[in-house]
N, C-alpha and C positions, 0 to 999 in steps of 0.2 A: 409156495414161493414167498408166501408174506411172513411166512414162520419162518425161512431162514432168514431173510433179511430182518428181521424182529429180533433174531439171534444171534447175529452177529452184531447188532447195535449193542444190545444189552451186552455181549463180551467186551465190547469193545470201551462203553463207560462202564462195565466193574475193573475191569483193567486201565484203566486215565493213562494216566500219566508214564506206567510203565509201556503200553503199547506204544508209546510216543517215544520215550528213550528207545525202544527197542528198533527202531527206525531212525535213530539220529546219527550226525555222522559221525563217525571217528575221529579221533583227535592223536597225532603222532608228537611225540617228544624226546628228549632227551635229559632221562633222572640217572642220579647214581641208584645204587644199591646200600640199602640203609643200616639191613639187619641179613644176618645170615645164621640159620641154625640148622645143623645135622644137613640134610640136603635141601633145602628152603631158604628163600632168598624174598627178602620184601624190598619194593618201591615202593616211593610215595609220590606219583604225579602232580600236576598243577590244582588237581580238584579235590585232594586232600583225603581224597581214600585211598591207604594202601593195599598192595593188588600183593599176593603169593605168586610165586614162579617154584612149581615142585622139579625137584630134579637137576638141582641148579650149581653150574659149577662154575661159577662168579662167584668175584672176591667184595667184602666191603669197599666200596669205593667206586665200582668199576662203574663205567656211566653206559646204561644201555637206550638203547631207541625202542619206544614204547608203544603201542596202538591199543587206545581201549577206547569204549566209548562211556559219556560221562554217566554218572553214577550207577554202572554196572560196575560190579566186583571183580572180573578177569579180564584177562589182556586178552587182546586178540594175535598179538605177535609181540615178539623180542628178540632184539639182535644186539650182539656187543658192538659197542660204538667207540671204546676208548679200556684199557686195562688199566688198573690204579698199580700194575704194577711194571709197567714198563715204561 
């Protein structure tokens, strides 16, 4: 018993800071769409890392609603919120 609890401490400080992001909340916004190539589509939210969306068939412009949490590198969701082309 005292070796896992020994075990999961020591994971728990070599992982710091990421076990803590990894529990924080999510954050919902609304960005456009920055860059678009071939089928890939970049945002760049409030915290200044931008996130890929594979698959993407958004236009430059278009402003979607965003859920990631902060400084993880993928979204958790995305939905179109506005077309830049209507």
């Amino acid at each position: 018993m005292i070796f896992i609890v020994a075990g999961i401490v020591i994971i728990i400080a070599l992982l710091g800071s990421s076990a803590k992001n990894l529990f924080s909340k999510a954050i919902t916004e609304d960005v456009p769409v920055k860059l678009k190539k071939d089928n890939e589509c970049v945002v760049e939210p409030s915290d200044s890392i931008p996130r890929v969306i594979s698959n993407c068939s958004y236009s430059v412009g278009d402003i979607l609603s965003v859920t990631y949490k902060p400084t993880q590198p993928t979204l958790e969701k995305y939905e179109l919120k506005n077309s830049s082309s209507s």
